[in-house]
SELUMDREN-188242 format. One record per residue (C-alpha): residue number from 1; x, y, z. Coordinates in steps of 0.05 Angstrom, whole numbers, padded with zeros to 5 digits. Layout:
N
  num       x       y       z
  NUM       X       Y       Z
...
# end
This chain:
640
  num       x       y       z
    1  -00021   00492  -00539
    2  -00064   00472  -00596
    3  -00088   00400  -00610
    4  -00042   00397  -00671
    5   00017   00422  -00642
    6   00010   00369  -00580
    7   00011   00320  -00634
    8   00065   00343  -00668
    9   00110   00359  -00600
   10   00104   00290  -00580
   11   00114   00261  -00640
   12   00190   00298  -00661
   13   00210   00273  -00586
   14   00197   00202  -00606
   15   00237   00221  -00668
   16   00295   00245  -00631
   17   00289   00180  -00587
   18   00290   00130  -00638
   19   00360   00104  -00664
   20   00376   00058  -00723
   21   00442   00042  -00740
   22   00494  -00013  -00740
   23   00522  -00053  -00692
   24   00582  -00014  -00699
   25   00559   00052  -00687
   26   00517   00011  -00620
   27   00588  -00017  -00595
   28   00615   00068  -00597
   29   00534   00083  -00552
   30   00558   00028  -00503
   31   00637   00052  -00490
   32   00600   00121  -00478
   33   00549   00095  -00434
   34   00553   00033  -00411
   35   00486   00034  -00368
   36   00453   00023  -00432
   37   00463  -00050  -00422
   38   00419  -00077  -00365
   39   00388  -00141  -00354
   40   00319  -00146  -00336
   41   00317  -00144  -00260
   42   00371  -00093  -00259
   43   00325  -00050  -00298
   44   00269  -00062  -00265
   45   00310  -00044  -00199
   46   00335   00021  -00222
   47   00263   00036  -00248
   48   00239   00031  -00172
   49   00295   00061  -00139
   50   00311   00131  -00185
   51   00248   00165  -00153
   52   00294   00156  -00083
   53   00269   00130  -00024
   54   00253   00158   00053
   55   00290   00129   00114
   56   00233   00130   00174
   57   00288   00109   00240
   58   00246   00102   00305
   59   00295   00151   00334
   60   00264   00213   00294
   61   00184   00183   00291
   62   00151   00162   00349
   63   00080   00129   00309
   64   00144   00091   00266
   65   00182   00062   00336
   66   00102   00041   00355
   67   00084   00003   00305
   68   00151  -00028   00284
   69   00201  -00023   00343
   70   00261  -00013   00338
   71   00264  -00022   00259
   72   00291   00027   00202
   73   00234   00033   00152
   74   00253   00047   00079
   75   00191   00088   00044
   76   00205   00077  -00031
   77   00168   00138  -00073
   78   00158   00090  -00124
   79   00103   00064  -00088
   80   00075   00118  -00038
   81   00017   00137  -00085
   82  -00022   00073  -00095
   83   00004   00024  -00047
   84  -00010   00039   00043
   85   00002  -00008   00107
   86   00053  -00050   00055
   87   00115  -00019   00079
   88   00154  -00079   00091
   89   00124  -00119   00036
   90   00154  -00066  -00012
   91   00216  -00077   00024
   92   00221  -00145   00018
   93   00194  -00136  -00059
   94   00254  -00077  -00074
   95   00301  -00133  -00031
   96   00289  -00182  -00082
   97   00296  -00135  -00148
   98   00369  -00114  -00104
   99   00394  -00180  -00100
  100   00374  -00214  -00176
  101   00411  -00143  -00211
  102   00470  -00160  -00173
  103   00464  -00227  -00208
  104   00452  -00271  -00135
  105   00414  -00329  -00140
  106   00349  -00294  -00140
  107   00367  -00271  -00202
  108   00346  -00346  -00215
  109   00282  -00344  -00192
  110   00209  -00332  -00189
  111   00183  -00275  -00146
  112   00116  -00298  -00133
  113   00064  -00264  -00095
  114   00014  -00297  -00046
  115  -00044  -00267  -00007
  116  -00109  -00259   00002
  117  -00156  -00243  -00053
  118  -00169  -00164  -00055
  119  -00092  -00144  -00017
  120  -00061  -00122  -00076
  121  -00029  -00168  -00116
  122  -00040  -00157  -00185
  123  -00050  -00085  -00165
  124   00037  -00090  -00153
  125   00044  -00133  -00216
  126   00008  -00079  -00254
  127   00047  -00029  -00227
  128   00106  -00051  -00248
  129   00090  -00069  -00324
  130   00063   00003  -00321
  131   00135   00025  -00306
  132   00161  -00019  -00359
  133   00120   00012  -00410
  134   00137   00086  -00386
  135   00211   00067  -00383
  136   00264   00099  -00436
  137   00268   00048  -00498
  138   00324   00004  -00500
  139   00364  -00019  -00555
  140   00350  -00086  -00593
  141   00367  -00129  -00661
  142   00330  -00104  -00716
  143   00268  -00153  -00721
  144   00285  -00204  -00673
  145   00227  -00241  -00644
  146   00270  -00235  -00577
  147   00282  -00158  -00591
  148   00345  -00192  -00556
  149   00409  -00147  -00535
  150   00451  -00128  -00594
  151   00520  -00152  -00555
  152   00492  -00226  -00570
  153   00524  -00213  -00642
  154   00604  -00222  -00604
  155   00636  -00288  -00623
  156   00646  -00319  -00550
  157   00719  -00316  -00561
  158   00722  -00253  -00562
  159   00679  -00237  -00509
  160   00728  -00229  -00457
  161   00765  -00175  -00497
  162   00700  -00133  -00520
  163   00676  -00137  -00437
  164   00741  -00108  -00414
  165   00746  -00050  -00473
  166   00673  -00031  -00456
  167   00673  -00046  -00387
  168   00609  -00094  -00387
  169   00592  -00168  -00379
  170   00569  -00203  -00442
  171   00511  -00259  -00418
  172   00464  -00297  -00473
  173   00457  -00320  -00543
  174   00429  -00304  -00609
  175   00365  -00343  -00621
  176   00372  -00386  -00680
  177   00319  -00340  -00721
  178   00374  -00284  -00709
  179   00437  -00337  -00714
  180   00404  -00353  -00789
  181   00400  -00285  -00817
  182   00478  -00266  -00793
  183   00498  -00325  -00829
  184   00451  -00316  -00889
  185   00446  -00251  -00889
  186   00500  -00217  -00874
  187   00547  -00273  -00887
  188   00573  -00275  -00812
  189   00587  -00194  -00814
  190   00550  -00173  -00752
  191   00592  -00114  -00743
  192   00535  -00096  -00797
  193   00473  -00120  -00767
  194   00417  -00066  -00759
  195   00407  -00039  -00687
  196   00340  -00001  -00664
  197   00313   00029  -00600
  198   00243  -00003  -00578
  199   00193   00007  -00526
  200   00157  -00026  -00468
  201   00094  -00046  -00484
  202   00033  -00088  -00460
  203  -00020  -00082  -00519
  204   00028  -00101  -00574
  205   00068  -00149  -00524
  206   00127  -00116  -00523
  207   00177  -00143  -00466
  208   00110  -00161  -00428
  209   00085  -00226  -00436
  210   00023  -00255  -00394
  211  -00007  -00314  -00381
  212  -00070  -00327  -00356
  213  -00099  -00389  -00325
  214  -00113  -00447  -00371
  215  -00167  -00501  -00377
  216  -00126  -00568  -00364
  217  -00145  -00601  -00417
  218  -00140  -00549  -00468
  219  -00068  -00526  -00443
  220  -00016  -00515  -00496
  221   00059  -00495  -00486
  222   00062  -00457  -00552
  223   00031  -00406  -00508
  224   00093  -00395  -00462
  225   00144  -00414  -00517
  226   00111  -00397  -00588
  227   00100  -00455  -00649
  228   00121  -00475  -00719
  229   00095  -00435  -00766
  230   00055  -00500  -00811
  231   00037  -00464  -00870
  232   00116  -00463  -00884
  233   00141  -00529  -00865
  234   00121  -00538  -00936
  235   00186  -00493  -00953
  236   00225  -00506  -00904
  237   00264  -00565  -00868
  238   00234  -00578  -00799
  239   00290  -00550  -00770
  240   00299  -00485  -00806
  241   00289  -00427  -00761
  242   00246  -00399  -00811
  243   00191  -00438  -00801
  244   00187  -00411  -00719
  245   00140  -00367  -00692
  246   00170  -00341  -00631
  247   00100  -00303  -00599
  248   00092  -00333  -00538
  249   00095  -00309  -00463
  250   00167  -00323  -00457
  251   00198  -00299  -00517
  252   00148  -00229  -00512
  253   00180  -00224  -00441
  254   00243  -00229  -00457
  255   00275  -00158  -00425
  256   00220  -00151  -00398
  257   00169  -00186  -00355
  258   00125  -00249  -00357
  259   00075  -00255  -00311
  260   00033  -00319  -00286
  261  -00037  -00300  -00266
  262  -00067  -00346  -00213
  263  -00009  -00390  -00232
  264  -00029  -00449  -00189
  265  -00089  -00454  -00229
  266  -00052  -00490  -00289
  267  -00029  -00560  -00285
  268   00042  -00568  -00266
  269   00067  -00599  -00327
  270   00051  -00531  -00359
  271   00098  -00488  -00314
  272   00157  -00544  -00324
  273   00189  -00486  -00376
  274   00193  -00445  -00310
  275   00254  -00490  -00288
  276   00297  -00482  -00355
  277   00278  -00404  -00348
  278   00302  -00390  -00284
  279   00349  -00442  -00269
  280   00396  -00439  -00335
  281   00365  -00376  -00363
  282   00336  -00405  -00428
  283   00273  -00439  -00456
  284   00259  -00494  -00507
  285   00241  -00474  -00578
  286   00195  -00498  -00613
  287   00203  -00559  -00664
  288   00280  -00586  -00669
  289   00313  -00524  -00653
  290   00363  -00502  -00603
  291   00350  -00476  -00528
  292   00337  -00396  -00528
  293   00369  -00352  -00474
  294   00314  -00321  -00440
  295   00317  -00253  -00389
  296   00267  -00236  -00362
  297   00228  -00227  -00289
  298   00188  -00283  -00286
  299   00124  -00264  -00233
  300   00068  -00305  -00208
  301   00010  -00292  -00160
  302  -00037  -00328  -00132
  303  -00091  -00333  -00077
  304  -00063  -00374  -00010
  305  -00103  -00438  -00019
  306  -00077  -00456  -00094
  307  -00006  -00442  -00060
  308  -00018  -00489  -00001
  309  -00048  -00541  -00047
  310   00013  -00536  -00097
  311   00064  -00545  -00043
  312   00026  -00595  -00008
  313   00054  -00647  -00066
  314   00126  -00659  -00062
  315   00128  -00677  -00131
  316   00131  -00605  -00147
  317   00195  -00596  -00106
  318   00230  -00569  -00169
  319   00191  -00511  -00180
  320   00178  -00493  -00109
  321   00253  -00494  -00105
  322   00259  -00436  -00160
  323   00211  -00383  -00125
  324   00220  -00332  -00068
  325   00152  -00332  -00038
  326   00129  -00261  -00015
  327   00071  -00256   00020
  328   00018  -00191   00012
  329  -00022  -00189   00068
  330  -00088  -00143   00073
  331  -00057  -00074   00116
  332  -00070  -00072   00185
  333  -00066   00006   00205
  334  -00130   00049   00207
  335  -00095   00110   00168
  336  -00064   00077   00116
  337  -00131   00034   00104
  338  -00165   00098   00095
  339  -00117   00121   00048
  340  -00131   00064  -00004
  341  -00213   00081  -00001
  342  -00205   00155  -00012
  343  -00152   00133  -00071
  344  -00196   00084  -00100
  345  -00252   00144  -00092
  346  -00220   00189  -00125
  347  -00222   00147  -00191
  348  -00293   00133  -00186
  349  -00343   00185  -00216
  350  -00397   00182  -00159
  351  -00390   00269  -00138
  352  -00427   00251  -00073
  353  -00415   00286  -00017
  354  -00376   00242   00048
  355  -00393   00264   00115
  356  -00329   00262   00158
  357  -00310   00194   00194
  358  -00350   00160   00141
  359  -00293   00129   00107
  360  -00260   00111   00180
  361  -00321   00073   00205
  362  -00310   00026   00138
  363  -00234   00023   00154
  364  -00242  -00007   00223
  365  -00290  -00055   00209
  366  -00248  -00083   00145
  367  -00190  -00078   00204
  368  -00227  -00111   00256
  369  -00245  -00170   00214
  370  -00176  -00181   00195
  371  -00131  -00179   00263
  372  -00126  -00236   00311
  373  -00165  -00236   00384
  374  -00109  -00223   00424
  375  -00105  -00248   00508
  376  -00075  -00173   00521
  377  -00124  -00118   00499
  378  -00193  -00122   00464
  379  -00199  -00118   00381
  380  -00213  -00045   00385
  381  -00148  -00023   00426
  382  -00106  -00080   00390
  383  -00134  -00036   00323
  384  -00110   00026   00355
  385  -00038  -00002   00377
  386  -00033  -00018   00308
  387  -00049   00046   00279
  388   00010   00077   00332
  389  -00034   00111   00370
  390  -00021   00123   00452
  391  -00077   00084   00502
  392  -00085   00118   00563
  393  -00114   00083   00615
  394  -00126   00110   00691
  395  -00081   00170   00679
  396  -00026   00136   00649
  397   00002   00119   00576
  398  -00014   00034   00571
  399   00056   00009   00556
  400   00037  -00049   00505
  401   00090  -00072   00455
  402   00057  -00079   00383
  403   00111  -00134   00370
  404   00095  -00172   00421
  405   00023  -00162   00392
  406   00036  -00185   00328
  407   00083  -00246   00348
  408   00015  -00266   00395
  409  -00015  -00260   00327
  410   00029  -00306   00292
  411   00049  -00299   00212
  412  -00024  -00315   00193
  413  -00060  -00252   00208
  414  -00076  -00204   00158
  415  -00088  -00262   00113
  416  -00158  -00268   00127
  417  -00215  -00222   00139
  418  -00251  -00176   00096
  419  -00227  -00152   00028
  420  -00215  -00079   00012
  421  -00261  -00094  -00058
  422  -00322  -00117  -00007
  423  -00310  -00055   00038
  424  -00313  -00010  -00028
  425  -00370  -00048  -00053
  426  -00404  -00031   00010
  427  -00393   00050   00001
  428  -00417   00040  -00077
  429  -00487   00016  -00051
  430  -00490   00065   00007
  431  -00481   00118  -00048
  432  -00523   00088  -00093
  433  -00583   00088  -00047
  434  -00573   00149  -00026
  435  -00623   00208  -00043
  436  -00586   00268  -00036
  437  -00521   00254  -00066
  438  -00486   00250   00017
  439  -00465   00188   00055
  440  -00443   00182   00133
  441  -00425   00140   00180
  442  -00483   00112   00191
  443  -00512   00098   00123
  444  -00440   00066   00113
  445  -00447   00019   00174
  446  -00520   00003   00156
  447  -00491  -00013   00071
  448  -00438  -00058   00112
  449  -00496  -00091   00157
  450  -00535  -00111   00093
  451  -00465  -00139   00058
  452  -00445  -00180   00114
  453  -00518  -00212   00115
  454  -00510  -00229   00052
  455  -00442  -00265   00056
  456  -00435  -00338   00041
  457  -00391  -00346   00102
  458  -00405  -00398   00173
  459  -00456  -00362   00215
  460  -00394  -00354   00275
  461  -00353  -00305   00227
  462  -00421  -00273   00196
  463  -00446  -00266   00274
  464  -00374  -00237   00295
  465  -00375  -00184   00234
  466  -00443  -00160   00258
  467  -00423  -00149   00334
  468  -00362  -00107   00301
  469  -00403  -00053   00263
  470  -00470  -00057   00306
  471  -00434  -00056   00372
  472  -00360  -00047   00374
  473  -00355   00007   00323
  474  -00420   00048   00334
  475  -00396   00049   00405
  476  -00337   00086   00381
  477  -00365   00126   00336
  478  -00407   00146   00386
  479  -00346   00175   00420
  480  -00313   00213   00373
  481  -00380   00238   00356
  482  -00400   00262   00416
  483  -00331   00300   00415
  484  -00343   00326   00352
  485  -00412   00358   00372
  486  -00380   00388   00437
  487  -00331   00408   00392
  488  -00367   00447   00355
  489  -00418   00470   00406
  490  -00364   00498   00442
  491  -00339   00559   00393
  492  -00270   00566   00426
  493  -00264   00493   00444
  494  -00179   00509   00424
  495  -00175   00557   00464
  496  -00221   00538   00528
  497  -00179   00471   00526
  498  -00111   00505   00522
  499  -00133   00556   00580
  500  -00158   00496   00623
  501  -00079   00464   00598
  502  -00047   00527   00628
  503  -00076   00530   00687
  504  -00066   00462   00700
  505  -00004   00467   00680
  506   00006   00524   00731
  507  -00020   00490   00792
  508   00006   00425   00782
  509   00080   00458   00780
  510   00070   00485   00836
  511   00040   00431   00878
  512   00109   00388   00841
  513   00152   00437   00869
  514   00119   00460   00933
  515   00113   00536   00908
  516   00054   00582   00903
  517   00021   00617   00853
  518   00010   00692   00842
  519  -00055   00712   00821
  520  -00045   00756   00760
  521  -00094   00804   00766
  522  -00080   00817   00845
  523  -00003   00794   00864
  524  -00031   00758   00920
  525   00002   00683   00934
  526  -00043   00627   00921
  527  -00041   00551   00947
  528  -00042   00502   00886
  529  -00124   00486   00866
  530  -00138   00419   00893
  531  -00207   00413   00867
  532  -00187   00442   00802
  533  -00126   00393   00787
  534  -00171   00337   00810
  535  -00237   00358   00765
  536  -00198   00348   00711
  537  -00155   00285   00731
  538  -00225   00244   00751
  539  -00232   00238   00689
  540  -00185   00192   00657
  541  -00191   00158   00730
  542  -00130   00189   00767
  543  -00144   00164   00847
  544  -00133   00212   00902
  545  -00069   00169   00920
  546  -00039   00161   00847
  547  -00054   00247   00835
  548   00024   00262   00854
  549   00053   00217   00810
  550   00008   00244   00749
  551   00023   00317   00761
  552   00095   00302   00772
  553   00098   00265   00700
  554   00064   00310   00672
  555   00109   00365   00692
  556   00172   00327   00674
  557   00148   00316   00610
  558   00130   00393   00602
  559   00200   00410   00623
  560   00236   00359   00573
  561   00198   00378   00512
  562   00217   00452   00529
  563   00292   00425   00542
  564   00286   00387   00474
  565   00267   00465   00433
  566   00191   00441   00433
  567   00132   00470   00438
  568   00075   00456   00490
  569   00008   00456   00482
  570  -00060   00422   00508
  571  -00050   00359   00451
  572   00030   00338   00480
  573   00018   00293   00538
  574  -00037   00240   00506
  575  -00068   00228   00585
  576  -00072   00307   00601
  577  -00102   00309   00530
  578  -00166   00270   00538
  579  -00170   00294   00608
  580  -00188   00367   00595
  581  -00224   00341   00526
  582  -00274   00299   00569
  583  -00275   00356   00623
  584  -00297   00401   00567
  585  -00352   00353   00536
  586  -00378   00343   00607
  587  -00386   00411   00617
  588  -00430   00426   00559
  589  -00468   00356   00557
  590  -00525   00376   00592
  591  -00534   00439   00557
  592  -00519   00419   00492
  593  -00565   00350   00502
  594  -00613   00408   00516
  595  -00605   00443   00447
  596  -00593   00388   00406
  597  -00657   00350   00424
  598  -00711   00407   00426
  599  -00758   00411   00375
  600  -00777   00471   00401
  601  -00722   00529   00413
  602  -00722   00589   00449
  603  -00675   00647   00414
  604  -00618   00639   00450
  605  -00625   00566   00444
  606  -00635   00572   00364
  607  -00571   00610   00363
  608  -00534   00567   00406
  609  -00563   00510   00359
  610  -00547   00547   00288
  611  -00476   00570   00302
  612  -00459   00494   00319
  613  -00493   00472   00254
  614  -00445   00528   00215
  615  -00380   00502   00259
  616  -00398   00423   00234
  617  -00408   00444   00160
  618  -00337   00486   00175
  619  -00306   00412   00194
  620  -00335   00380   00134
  621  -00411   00366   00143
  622  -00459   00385   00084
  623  -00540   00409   00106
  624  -00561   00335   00101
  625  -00509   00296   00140
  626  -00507   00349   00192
  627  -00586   00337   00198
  628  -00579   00258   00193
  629  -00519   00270   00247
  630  -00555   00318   00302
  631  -00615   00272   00300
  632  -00577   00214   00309
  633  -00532   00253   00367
  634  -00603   00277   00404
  635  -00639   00200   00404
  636  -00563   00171   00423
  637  -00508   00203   00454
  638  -00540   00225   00521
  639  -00593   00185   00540
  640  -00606   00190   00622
# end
């Protein structure tokens, strides 16, 4: 398409959109559609819900039944692009918007947000208004400050009679700016009054009001419910509608949304038009004028100590009374933490190349700092439980329940620790100071070093976020890197590991089941491999005496994934898993130590050395990182 022809597209299907008529004709829309009349929660609930939702039971996904039990998780799409590790949150969130558009009492009330700074708060405020504004237009009174609902127009009396022939209910009043003009006007003929269709939006405060924090002393209320107009009160009688200027927060919000930005922050005679709004569903106008119906979603947010100090004085029982209190904790699972860097990433311009496990190294530390120490497992396995991954221990799978983790834990954590912005700011500078456009791990963890130093927090936490990323984490990483070279050292490592699986596989059968094996090349019988079951179970720390009950789980388990239409392979028992992985690492370590650290090669040994430099820029690594990396794995991983 051409420019012009864009333009022109998109400007005949706001054409076709737009409706102006009379009340009349609006009254025929309505007893063809009656969803066309919606009050504000009950659009903003239909807003979430049409992009459908997923149902994750425990039954059907095991890393769901590990990190929440026995709980049915409901995935809204609304959300699955910009929001991760909130899942419950959202739930409680879309629970909320559920019960106020079936009119319940929280239909009364504030939703208001608390957490910790950098957890997403505004970020879920934002995306809501955004939804507003991208929402189909709705139909209002021609000109009314309120753009209020056209059905205000109906005489109460005959309310009853108009709900049951269009199959609505009728709630709210004209404003008097809207009440004058019918009776001026149109002498009391609203069958006559103009309708029009208008839109969401945020820049010309259109059903979106906000209000910022304001100085105490300079605090106004004009802001929440608009002003007389002075320059006519010279025209006017003080309590002529005329002379109102209906412009602030409330009256903009009306259909809409008003939200309170570190709402705490203002003095609490400024949020007393809160209680009117939510409790009886109208605000005061300005000058000597009657009450306005107001509907509208009325959110706040704030940080956790404004909230504690606000509740802390029963005086403001009232409004505490009015709000259902959500709190937004930072996310506590390694995968979806990496999810909201790599978003965040994406809409930065920095083109720099990220070494693989970069962006996880960041993740566990923001992680780390945020769980609770725990009497039951260390940080880093408590991190790992909550991520729903298995920990094997000696052979077997560590049965430890991550509720009974988190009610250890107690409703506070997640509230503390460090911020997703800090852990952002942290890969900004590592990319900054880089010099050939590439971070890793371990210019990450040395960005995040230099950060923490430079926090203005007690030297216990400042000393505690140092031991994560200089010894817990590099520890770690010095794990899954030293997989990662064997990995690619080895060229087949798949399929070494899944021939080392089958013949373990093999033997421990028939040791289970007190068979032998026939050789395949020769037919002869063959007694079950002792010292090769055992080479690879000494490695995850299987004794001599606990060997038959490993093989015989591991068999079982074989035999009821294959019962269950599965497939079996090296990765399905987590225990067998690392076993062969660390038998293959140890077989190589020497050799590869060898290669890795010679600044000297022989040919074979520069082969040996160049094909696993091509297999780690296959998995991700650019020339430099896999440089910075090799170096790093030669003066670390295997020192005698």
């Amino acid at each position: 398409m051409e420019f012009k022809e864009i333009i022109e597209k998109d400007r005949d299907n706001k054409k076709r959109k737009e409706f102006k008529g009379t009340f009349l004709e609006y009254l025929e829309i309505v007893k063809n559609n009656p969803e066309v009349v919606k009050l504000a929660h009950k659009r903003m609930y239909d807003i979430i819900t049409e992009q459908g939702f997923q149902l994750l039971r425990p039954e059907e996904n095991i890393r769901i039944r590990k990190i929440y039990g026995n709980e049915v998780i409901k995935k809204y799409n609304f959300f699955e692009k910009d929001f991760f590790g909130i899942d419950k949150v959202l739930m409680k969130l879309v629970s909320y918007f559920y019960s106020a558009a079936m009119q319940g009492e929280e239909a009364r009330q504030v939703l208001y947000l608390v957490g910790p700074v950098g957890a997403g708060k505004s970020s879920l405020v934002e995306a809501l208004k955004n939804a507003l504004e991208n929402s189909p237009p709705i139909y209002a009174i021609e000109d009314c400050p309120m753009r209020e609902e056209p059905l205000h127009l109906i005489p109460k009396h005959l309310r009853g009679e108009f709900e049951e022939m269009l199959g609505i209910k009728i709630e709210g009043d004209l404003c008097p700016k809207c009440r004058y003009r019918l009776k001026h006007e149109f002498n009391g003929k609203y069958e006559k009054f103009p309708i029009v269709t208008t839109d969401f939006s945020i820049r010309s405060r259109k059903g979106i009001g906000v209000v910022p924090p304001v100085d105490p002393n300079n605090q106004d209320t004009s802001v929440l419910t608009g002003s007389v107009d002075i320059s006519k009160m010279d025209l006017y009688p003080e309590d002529d509608p005329r002379i109102l200027s209906l412009n602030g927060a409330f009256n903009v919000g009306n259909r809409g949304m008003v939200e309170f930005i570190e709402v705490f922050k203002n003095d609490v005679e400024y949020l007393h038009t809160i209680i009117t709004a939510t409790q009886e569903k109208s605000i005061p106008s300005p000058g000597k004028n009657s009450m306005i119906y107001f509907d509208g979603v009325i959110v706040a947010h704030s940080n956790e100590a404004e909230w504690d100090k606000f509740k802390s004085d029963h005086t403001n029982e009232a409004i505490l009374d009015r709000i259902v209190k959500i709190e937004v904790p930072y996310c506590l699972e390694l995968n979806e933490e990496i999810k909201i860097y790599e978003k965040i990433l994406k809409k930065s311009n920095f083109n720099a190349h990220i070494a693989p496990h970069t962006i996880e190294v960041a993740a566990m530390f923001a992680i780390l700092s945020r769980i609770s120490p725990s009497t039951k497992v260390d940080s880093l396995t408590k991190l790992k439980i909550y991520n729903g991954e298995e920990i094997v221990e000696k052979g077997t799978t560590k049965k430890i329940d991550n509720i009974e983790l988190k009610e250890e834990a107690g409703i506070r954590e997640g509230m503390s620790g460090i911020s997703t912005r800090f852990i952002v700011k942290a890969i900004d500078n590592a990319l900054s100071n880089s010099e050939y456009d590439c971070i890793n791990p371990l210019s990450v963890m040395e960005s995040i070093i230099k950060s923490v130093k430079d926090l203005d927090i007690n030297d216990e936490d400042k000393n505690r976020y140092l031991a994560f990323v200089q010894d817990t984490i590099r520890k770690e990483y010095n794990k899954i890197l030293e997989k990662e070279v064997t990995r690619a050292f080895i060229s087949s490592f798949r399929e070494q590991a899944e021939s080392l699986f089958n013949n373990y596989i093999d033997h421990a059968e028939a040791y289970v089941n007190k068979t032998k094996l026939k050789d395949g090349y020769t037919g002869e019988e063959l007694e079950p491999d002792e010292t090769f079951m055992r080479s690879i179970e000494e490695q995850i720390g299987v004794t001599e005496s606990s060997a038959k009950g490993f093989r015989t789980d591991v068999t079982s388990y074989m035999f009821y994934i294959i019962r269950n239409g599965g497939d079996i392979n090296y990765t399905s028992y987590e225990p067998l898993k690392e076993a062969i992985e660390k038998k293959l690492v140890l077989s190589v370590r020497d050799l590869s130590r060898v290669i890795t650290q010679s600044k000297v090669r022989d040919k074979e040994q520069s082969k040996k050395y160049n094909a696993m430099v091509e297999e780690m820029k296959l998995n991700g690594y650019c020339d430099h990182c896999c440089d910075v990396i090799l170096k790093y794995s030669a003066n670390n991983l295997w020192k005698d």
